[in-house]
Every structure is written in structure tokens, then in C-alpha cells.
LOGUSE-914681 format. One record per residue (C-alpha): y negated, z, x; residue in three letters. Coordinates in steps of 0.05 Angstrom, whole numbers, plus 32768, in hexadecimal, padded with zeros to 4 digits. Example, Ala and Ser with C-alpha at 12.3 -4.5 7.8 and 13.67 -1.06 7.14 Angstrom:
REM LOGUSE-914681
805A809C80F6Ala;8015808F8111Ser;
This chain:
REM LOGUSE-914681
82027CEA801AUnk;81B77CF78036Unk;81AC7D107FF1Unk;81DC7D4F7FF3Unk;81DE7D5F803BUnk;81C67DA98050Unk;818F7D998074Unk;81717D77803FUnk;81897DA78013Unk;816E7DE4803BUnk;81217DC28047Unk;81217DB27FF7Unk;812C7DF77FDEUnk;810C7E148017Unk;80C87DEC8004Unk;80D47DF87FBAUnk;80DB7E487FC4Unk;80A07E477FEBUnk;807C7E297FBDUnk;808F7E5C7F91Unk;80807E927FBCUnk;80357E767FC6Unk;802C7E6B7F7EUnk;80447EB87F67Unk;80127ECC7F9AUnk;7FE27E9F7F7DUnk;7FDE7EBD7F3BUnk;7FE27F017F53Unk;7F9F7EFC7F84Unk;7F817EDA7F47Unk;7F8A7F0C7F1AUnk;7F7D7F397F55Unk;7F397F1B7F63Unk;7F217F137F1FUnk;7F417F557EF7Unk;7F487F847F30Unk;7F1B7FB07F07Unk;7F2F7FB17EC4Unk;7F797FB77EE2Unk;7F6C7FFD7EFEUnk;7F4D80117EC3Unk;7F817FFA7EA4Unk;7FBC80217ECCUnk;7F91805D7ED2Unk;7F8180677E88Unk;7FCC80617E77Unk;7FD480A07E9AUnk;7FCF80C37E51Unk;801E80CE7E48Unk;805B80AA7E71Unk;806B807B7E3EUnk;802380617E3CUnk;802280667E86Unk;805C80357E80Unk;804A80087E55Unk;7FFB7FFB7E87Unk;802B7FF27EBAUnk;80597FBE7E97Unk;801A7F977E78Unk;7FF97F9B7EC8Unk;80397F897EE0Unk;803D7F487EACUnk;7FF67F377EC6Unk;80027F417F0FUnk;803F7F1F7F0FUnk;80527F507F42Unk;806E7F987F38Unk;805A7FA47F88Unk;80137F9E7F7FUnk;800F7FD17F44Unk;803080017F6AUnk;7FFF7FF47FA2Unk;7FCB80087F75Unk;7FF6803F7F55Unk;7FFB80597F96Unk;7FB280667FA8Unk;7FA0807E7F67Unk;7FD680B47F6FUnk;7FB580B97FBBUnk;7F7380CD7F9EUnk;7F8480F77F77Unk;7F6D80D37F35Unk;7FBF80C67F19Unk;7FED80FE7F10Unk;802F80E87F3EUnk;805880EC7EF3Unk;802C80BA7ED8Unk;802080927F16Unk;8071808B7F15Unk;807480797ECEUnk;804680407EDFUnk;8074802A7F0FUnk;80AF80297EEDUnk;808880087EB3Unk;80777FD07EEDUnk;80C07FC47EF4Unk;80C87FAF7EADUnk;808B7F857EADUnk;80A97F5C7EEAUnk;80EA7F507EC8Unk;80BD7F307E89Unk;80947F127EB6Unk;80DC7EEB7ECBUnk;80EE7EDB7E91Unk;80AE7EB97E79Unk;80A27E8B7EB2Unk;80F07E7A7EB5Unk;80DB7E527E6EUnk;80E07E087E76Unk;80A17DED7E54Unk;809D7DB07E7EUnk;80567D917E5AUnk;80387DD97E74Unk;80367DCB7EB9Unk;80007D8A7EB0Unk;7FD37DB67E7BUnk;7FCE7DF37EABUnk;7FB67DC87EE1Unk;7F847D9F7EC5Unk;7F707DDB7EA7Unk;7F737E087EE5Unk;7F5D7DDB7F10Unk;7F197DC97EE4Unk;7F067E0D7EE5Unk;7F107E217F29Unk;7EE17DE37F3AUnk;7EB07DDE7F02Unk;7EA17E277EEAUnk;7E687E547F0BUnk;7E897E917EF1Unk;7EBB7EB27F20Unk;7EE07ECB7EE7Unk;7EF07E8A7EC8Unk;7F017E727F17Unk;7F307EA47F22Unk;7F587E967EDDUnk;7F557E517EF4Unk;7F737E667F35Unk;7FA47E8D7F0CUnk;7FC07E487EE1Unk;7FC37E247F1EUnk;7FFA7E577F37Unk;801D7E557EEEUnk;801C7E0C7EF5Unk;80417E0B7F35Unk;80697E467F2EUnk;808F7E167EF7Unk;80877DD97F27Unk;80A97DFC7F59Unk;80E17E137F32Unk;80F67DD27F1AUnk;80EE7DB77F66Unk;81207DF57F6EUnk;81547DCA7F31Unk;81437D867F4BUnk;81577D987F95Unk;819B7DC27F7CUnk;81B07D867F51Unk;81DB7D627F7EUnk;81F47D967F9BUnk;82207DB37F5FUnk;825A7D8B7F7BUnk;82547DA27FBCUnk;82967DC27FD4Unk;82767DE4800EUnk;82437E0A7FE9Unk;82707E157FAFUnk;829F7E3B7FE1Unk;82657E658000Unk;82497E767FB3Unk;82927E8B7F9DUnk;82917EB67FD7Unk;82527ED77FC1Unk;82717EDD7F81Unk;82A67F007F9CUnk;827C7F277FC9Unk;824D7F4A7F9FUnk;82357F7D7FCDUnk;822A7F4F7FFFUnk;81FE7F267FC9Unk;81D27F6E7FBCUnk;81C57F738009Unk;81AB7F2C8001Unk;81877F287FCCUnk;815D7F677FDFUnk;815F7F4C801DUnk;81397F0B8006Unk;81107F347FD1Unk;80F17F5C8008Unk;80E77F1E803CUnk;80BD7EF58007Unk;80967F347FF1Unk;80A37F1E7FABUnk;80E77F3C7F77Unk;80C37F0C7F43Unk;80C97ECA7F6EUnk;81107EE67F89Unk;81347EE67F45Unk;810D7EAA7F29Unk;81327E8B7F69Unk;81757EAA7F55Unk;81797E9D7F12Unk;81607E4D7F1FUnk;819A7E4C7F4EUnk;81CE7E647F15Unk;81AC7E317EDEUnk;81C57E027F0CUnk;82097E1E7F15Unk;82037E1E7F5EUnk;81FE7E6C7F5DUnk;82377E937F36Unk;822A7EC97F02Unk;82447F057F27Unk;821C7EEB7F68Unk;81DC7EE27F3AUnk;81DC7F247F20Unk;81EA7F497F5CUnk;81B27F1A7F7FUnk;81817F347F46Unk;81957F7D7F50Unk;81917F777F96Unk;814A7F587F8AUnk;813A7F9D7F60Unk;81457FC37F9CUnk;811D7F907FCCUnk;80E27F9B7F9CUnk;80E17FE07FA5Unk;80E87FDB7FEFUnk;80AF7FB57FFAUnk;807B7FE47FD0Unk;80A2801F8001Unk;80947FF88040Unk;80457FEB802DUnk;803F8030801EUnk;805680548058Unk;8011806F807BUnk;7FFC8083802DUnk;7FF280CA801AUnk;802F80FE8009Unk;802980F97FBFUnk;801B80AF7FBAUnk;805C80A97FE6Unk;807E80CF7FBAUnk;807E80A77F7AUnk;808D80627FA0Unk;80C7808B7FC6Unk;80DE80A47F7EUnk;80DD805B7F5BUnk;80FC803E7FA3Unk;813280727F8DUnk;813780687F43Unk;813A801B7F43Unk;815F800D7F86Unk;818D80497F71Unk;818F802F7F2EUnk;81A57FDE7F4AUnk;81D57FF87F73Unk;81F5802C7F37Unk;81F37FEA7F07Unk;820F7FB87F3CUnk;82467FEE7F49Unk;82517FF67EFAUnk;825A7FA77EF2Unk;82827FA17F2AUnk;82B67FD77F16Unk;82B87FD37ECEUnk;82A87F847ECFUnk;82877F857E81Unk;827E7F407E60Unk;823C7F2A7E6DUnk;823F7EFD7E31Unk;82137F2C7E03Unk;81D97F147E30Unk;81D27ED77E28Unk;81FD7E957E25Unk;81F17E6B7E65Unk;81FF7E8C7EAAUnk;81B07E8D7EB0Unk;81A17EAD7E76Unk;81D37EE77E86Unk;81B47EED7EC7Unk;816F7EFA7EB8Unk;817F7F1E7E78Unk;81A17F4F7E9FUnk;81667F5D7ECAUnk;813E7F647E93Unk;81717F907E75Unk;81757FBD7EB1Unk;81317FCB7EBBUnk;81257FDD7E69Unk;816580097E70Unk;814280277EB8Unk;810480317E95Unk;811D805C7E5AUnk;814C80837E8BUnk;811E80927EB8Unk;80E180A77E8BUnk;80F380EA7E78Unk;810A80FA7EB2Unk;80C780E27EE8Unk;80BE81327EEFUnk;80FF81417F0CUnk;810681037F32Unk;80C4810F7F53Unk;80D2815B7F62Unk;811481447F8CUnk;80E9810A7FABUnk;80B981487FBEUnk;80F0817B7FE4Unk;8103813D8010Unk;80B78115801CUnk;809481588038Unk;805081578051Unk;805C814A80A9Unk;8053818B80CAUnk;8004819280F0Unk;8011816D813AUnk;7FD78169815BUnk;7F9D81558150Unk;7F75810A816FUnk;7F2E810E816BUnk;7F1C80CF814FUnk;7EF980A78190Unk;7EC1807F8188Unk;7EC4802F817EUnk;7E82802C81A7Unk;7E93801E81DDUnk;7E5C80228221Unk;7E727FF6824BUnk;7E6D7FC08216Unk;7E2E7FBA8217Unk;7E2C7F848252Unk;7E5A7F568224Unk;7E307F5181E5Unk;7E637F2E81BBUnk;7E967F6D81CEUnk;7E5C7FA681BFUnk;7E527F7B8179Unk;7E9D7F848170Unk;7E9F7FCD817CUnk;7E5F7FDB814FUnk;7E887FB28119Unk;7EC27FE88129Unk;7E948021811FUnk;7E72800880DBUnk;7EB67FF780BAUnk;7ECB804680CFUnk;7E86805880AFUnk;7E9B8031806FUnk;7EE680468072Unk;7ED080948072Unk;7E998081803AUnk;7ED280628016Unk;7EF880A4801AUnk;7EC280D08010Unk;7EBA80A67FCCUnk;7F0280A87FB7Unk;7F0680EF7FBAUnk;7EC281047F9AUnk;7EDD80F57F54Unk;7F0C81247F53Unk;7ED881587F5FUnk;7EC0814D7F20Unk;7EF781667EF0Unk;7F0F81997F20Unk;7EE781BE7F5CUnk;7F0081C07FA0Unk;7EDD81EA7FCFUnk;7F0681CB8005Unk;7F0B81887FECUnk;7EB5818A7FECUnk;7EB581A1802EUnk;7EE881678045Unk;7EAF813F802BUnk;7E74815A8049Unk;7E998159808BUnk;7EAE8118808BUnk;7E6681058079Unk;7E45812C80B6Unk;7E79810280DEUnk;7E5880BF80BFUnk;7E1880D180D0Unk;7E2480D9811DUnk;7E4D80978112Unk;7E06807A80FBUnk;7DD880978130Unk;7E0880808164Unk;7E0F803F8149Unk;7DC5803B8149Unk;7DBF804C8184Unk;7DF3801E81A6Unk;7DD57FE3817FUnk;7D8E7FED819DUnk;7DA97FF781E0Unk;7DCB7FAD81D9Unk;7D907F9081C3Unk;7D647FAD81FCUnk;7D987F8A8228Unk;7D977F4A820CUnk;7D6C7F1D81F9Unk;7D987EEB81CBUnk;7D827EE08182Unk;7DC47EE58168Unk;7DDF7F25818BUnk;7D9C7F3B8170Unk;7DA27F21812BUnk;7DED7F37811EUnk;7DD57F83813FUnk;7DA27F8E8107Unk;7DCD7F7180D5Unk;7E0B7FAC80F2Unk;7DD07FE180F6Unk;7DBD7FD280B0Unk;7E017FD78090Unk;7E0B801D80B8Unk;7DC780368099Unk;7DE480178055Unk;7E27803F8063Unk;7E0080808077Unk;7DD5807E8038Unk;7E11807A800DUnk;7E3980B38031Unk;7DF880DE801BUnk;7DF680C77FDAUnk;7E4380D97FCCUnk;7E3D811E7FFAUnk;7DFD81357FE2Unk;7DF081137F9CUnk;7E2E81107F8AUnk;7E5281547FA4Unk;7E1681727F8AUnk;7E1C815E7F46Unk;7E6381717F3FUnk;7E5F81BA7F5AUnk;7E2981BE7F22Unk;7E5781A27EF1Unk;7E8D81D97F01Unk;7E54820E7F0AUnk;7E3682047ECBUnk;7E7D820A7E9CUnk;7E6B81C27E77Unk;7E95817F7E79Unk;7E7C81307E64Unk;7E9A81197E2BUnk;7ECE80FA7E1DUnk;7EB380B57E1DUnk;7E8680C57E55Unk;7EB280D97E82Unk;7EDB80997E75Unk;7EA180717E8AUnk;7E9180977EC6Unk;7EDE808D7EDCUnk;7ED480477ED3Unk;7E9480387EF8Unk;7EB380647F34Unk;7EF580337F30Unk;7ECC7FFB7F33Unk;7E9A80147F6CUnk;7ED3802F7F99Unk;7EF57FE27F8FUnk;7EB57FC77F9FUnk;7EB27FFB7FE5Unk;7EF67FDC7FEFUnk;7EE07F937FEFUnk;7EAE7FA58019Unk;7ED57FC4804AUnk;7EF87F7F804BUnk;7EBE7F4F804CUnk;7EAD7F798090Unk;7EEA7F6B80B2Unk;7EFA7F23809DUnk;7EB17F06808BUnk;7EC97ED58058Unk;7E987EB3803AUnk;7EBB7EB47FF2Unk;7ECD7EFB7FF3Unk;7E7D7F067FFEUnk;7E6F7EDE7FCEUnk;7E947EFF7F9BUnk;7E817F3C7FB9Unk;7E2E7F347FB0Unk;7E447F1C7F5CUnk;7E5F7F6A7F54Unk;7E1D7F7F7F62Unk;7DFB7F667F2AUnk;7E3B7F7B7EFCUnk;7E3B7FBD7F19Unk;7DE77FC57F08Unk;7DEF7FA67EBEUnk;7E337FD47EB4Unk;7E0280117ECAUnk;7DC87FF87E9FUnk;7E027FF87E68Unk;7E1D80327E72Unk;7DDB80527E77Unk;7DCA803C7E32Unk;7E1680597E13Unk;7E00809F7E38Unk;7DBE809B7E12Unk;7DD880847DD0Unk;7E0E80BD7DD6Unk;7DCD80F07DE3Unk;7DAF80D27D9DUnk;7DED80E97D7BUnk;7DE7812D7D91Unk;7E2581327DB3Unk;7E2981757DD5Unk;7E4981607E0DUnk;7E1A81287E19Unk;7DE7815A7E1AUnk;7E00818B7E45Unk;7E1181567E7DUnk;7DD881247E74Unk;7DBC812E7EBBUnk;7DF7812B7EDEUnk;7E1A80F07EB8Unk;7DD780C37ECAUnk;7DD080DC7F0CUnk;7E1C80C97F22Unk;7E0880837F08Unk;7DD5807B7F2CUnk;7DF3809A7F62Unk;7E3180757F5BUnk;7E07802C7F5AUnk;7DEA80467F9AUnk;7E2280457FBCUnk;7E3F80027F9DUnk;7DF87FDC7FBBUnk;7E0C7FF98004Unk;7E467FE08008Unk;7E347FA17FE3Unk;7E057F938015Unk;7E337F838048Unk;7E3E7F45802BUnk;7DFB7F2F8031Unk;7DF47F15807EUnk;7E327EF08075Unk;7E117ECE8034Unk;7DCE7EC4805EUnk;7DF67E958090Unk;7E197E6E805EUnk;7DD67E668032Unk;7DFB7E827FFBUnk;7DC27EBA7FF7Unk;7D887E947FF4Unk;7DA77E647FBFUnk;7DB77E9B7F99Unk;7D747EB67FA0Unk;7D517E787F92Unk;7D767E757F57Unk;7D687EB27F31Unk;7D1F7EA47F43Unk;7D1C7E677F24Unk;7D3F7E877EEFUnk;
């Protein structure tokens, strides 16, 4: 019949596991978009102890929907030197765990759900101003059809339960186990997603198509894929960072392949986990992944100091100069010379960027060649500017078009922005720490806090930035211009706490009053540079002037 053949069979779940795919994404980029902030706050103030680590990586994991994109974020924290690599892997394995809940809650059939989330989701996306209530709408749009894809997933399977061909090819999986691992890690790592791989598995054994043994092995095998792709995304990162994603790859792929071997020679009942082949399935990989976490805990110091002897820093090769994007014989092809100046300025911003991830450190612990990394790589920005300068006015003395012109001053405008915050986190900045460690004092408790914060969210800000530059979408700009005036009433806030601290004669507060104030200000200086590269993009849309008009009338 039409109904059951494999083609038909193959395009249904094929659509329906896309859909699921797109949806997981979905909710992550929403929570992405509208939490990014609070997220890194979150993971970076559960550095406290391993278990708390663990438990801000399960709850940003749960959130996420995606144990990749906390390591991701694990991993640059541990880069810059603001997350010890024993904390930044006790995040990670925390992440883990928080997938495997994450499966289990959307696997619940709640079939009047999917109609509320979307009427719900979709009225905020389309009616609210704020962009936080438009990215939570965005996120129960992706609930919504995370379940409708999943029982697309049972609908399409249905007829297929009698199917003697595919009942011969699943017992052989069954039978197979290994080769079920290698696939579903396989699968796990092709759809960028372990969450949407096991919610695919363990559909597929609710509907008895796929066997028990295949379904678990499939899930392990997914465990493994997960950690893959995290590996694979991290592999230009720095040593350290490299090291924790290289020690979870190896405690959780180790760890699937040590449980699938267990199962497969000792063959347990599986009945303990639950009573439907589905159940046992995803209880399992729950299981695992609780067991994994409180194996693994006490032990992220040893695993990370093997990790180290084998991930060693490369040996010094020689060294390219980096080679300037402007290039001179542009300049008789005015969209090309626009194209390298754009290539010059997103350098300036990307050595800005790392001028501004590193400064932070400077402030709990002095560097004196960690400060000089910094004033370096700001001397190098500044040539960048006067040579982009430069370039720019000799393409508009050889042209006389309005828009080469325009989009020129717009480029030689974000490279003055760029400059200006390069001095602000060299000078200002630098300055204010070496005083800091000169003078013997530290903030407060509570100060410091907020300081960490306000960098986090400035250095995500610098990152959209960097983004808006290279793909000039409209919405990102958008959203981009909005953190402005959060960033300026979170400084005006924050301003107030130092001052009320000061009123309660905190010593602390005394002893660092300049300095905290001054790295605020500094700090919102730097936010408004790179802020204001969304601002020509806005100008063409009319997004700017709205906006404007707005807060005039206002």
C-alpha cells in the first residue's frame, strides 16, 4: 500500500525530524537572543564549588535545550580566563544532565499544549514591543512544534509496525548494538542536536518500530555525538578551554561506550526503569548521565590533569605578520575598497573584543605581561585606524558617488568608535587595575559582582556587534541599539548600589570608590562604540529615526 511504502515512509519522518531539528533550534536562539546575559551570569557565578557549578550548568542546559551551546559558552569563559577549567568542566558535565531532563520533559504527551503555546507564542512575537516578551514568544512557538513534530514522528511510524522489512533491519540493530552506538552518534553529531537525536530514538521505540537494546545503544551513541560536536566547534579555541571540552568528550563518550559495553555483556533487566520499551529508553539516559555526573565530580581535577599531559600548548612555528585587509589597488573598484575597509574595522573590533575579554582578569590578579599583551595589541589598532582613515579618504577623492561616499564615513566612523574604545580599555581601564594591585585594596564583595556582570554583558554586546558588521541584519541591529539604553540604566543602577554601599561605610567601598565608578563608566564607553555600529544599518531601514521620533515625543 501507498500508505506503508519506504518512500513515503522515508519523506514523512524525514519532514517530521526536521521539523524537530528547526524547532530545538528555535528555542535555543530564543533563549539565546533574549537571556544571553543573565545565562553567563548565571554559569559564571556557579563557579563557587563543582557541585554548584553543576547544578548552573544543568538549569542552563534545561533552558537551552542544548548541552552544546553551554559548553560553547563554558568554553570562552575558561578562554578568558574568568572560569577555572575545574569549574568550567563541572558546568559541562552538569549540561549533560540538564539535556537528558530536557528529554524527558518534552517526550510528555500533553496534546491540548501544543494549541495554547501557539496562540500564545505567536501573539507575543507579533503584538509585544518588548524584545523580551518576543523572544519568549519565539521560544513557545518552538515548544509548540517540538511536540507537533514528535507526534508527526508516531503518526508517520504507525503503519509501519507491521512491516516485515523494517522489522528485520530493527532486529538487526537490536542485535547489533555497536553498530547502533556508531549510528546514533553518528546522527547526533549530523543534526548538531543529542536532544532532538534521542527524542527521535525513543519516539521510534514508543512505537515499537525500534527495539530496546537498539534504543539504548542509539541514546548512548547520541551521548557521545553530543560531545563530539561541542569538540568539533571548539577546535581553534584556546589550550585550556580545549581542555575541559576534550575532558567531558572523554568522560561522557568514554562513559557511553563503558555503559553500552556493561549492558551488552552483563545484559541487566531494564525493567527497573520504567515499564514500556520507551520509558526504559529514556530513563536510562537520564540514568546515565546522573550516574556520569556523580562519578565524574570528584574526580574533574584528575581528569583534567591527564587531559593536560596529552592537549599541550603547539610548539612556537613561525610567525605571519598579520597583512593588511586594505588593500591599494582597490581603490579603482569602490564596492571592493568598501569591502576591504569592512575587513579592516571588523579586525579593529575583533582585537577590541580581545583586548576587553582579557582586561578583567587584570583586576583580581596583575599581569605585567598580560597588560603589555594589551597595550600592544592596542598600538596595533591604532595604525589599523589611521590606515583605515586614510584609505577611506583616498576612495572618496576618487569617486564621486554618494553612496561609496556615504557607506565610507559611516566605516570611518565605526573605526574612530573602535579606536576610542581600545583607549578606553588600554588606558582607562589598564590603568585602573595596576592601581588596584598597587594600592593593596579589593571591591567588595557585592561590588565586584556587579562589575563582573556589567563586563559580561558589555563583552556580549562587543560580540553582537562584531556580528551586526559582518551580516548587517536589520533585526540583530535592532536589538542591538535596545542594549544601549539597558546597558546606560544598568550603569545609572549600578552607580546608585556603589553609592548606597559608600553611605554604609563599607570599607571596601571606600577604598575602591574611584576605580569601581570609573570602570563603569569606562566600561559603558566601550558598550556605545560598539553599539554604534548598528546605527547606519538602522538609518537605512528608518528604524533610527522612528525610534528617535519616538522618544521625542515621549
Amino acid at each position: 500500500m501507498p500508505e506503508t511504502s519506504p518512500m513515503l515512509f522515508v519523506l514523512h519522518v524525514a519532514g517530521a525530524a526536521a521539523l524537530l531539528i528547526w524547532a530545538v533550534r528555535l528555542v535555543r536562539t530564543g533563549v539565546e537572543r533574549g537571556w544571553s546575559v543573565q545565562l553567563r551570569r548565571l554559569l559564571r557565578r556557579g563557579s563557587d564549588s563543582r557541585w554548584l557549578a553543576a547544578l548552573s550548568g544543568t538549569g542552563a542546559a534545561v533552558v537551552l535545550q542544548s548541552s552544546t551551546a553551554v559548553a560553547i559558552l563554558t568554553s570562552n569563559f575558561v578562554a578568558g580566563g574568568t572560569l577555572a577549567a575545574g569549574a568550567g568542566l563541572a558546568i559541562l558535565l552538569g549540561a549533560d544532565l540538564g539535556s537528558a531532563i530536557v528529554a524527558q520533559i518534552l517526550l510528555t504527551r500533553a496534546d491540548w499544549l501544543v494549541p495554547v503555546l501557539l496562540v500564545a507564542g505567536v501573539g507575543m512575537f507579533l503584538k509585544s514591543s518588548s524584545r523580551d516578551f518576543r523572544m519568549a514568544g519565539r521560544v513557545l512557538i518552538g515548544l509548540a512544534l517540538i511536540f507537533v513534530s514528535l507526534t508527526m514522528i508516531r503518526d508517520a511510524t504507525e503503519p509501519l509496525r507491521d512491516s516485515t522489512g523494517l522489522a528485520s533491519a530493527m532486529r538487526y540493530l537490536g542485535g547489533d548494538p555497536v553498530t547502533a552506538f556508531v549510528i546514533g552518534a553518528l546522527f547526533a553529531w549530523a543534526v548538531h542536536s543529542s536532544v532532538a537525536a534521542v527524542l527521535l530514538f525513543v519516539t521510534l521505540s514508543a512505537q515499537g518500530i525500534l527495539p530496546v537494546t537498539a534504543g539504548v545503544a542509539m541514546v548512548l551513541g547520541a551521548n557521545l555525538g553530543g560531545a563530539v560536536i561541542a569538540y568539533v566547534l571548539t577546535l581553534g579555541s584556546e589550550i585550556a578551554a580545549r581542555r575541559v571540552i576534550v575532558a567531558n568528550l572523554a568522560l561522557r563518550g568514554g562513559g557511553a561506550a563503558a555503559a553500552l559495553m556493561a549492558l551488552s555483556s552483563f545484559a541487566p533487566s531494564l525493567d527497573l526503569l520504567g515499564a514500556t520499551p520507551a520509558r526504559q529508553v529514556i530513563n536510562l539516559h537520564l540514568a546515565f548521565n546522573l550516574a556520569l555526573a556523580l562519578v565524574a565530580l570528584p574526580l574533574t581535577g584528575p581528569v583534567l590533569a591527564l587531559v593536560g599531559r596529552w592537549i599541550t600548548p603547539p610548539p612556537e612555528a613561525a610567525s605571519l605578520a598579520r597583512i593588511s585587509a586594505l588593500d591599494p589597488a582597490a581603490l579603482s573598484q569602490p564596492d571592493r575598497a568598501l569591502a576591504c575597509a569592512a575587513r579592516e574595522v571588523l579586525q579593529m573590533g575583533e582585537g577590541v573584543e580581545a583586548m576587553l575579554r582579557t582586561v578583567a582578569g587584570l583586576y583580581e590578579t596583575w599581569d605585567d605581561g598580560t597588560a603589555a599583551a594589551i597595550q600592544a595589541k592596542e598600538s596595533d589598532v591604532d595604525k589599523m585606524h589611521i590606515a583605515t582613515k586614510l584609505y577611506l579618504a583616498k576612495l572618496q577623492r576618487s569617486t564621486a558617488d554618494e553612496d561609496v561616499s556615504r557607506r565610507g564615513l559611516e566605516l570611518a566612523d565605526m573605526a574612530v568608535n573602535l579606536e576610542s574604545a581600545g583607549n578606553a580599555i588600554a588606558d582607562t581601564m589598564l590603568g585602573l587595575a595596576r592601581r588596584l594591585d598597587q594600592s593593596g585594596a579589593s571591591f567588595s564583595e557585592s561590588g565586584w559582582k556587579e562589575i563582573k556582570d556589567f563586563h559580561d554583558r558589555v563583552l556580549a554586546n562587543a560580540q553582537s556587534g562584531l556580528n551586526v558588521l559582518m551580516t548587517l541584519n536589520p533585526d540583530a541591529a535592532r536589538a542591538l541599539v535596545e542594549e544601549k539604553d539597558h546597558v546606560r540604566d544598568m550603569e545609572q543602577r549600578l552607580q546608585r548600589s556603589h553609592l548606597d554601599r559608600l553611605k554604609q561605610g563599607l570599607t571596601e567601598s571606600i577604598e575602591t570608590s574611584n576605580i569601581h565608578q570609573e570602570t563603569l563608566r569606562a566600561l559603558k564607553q566601550v558598550n556605545s562604540a560598539f553599539t554604534m555600529i548598528a546605527y547606519p544599518i538602522l538609518s537605512e531601514t528608518g528604524d533610527l529615526l522612528a525610534s528617535r521620533l519616538t522618544r521625542q515625543s515621549g
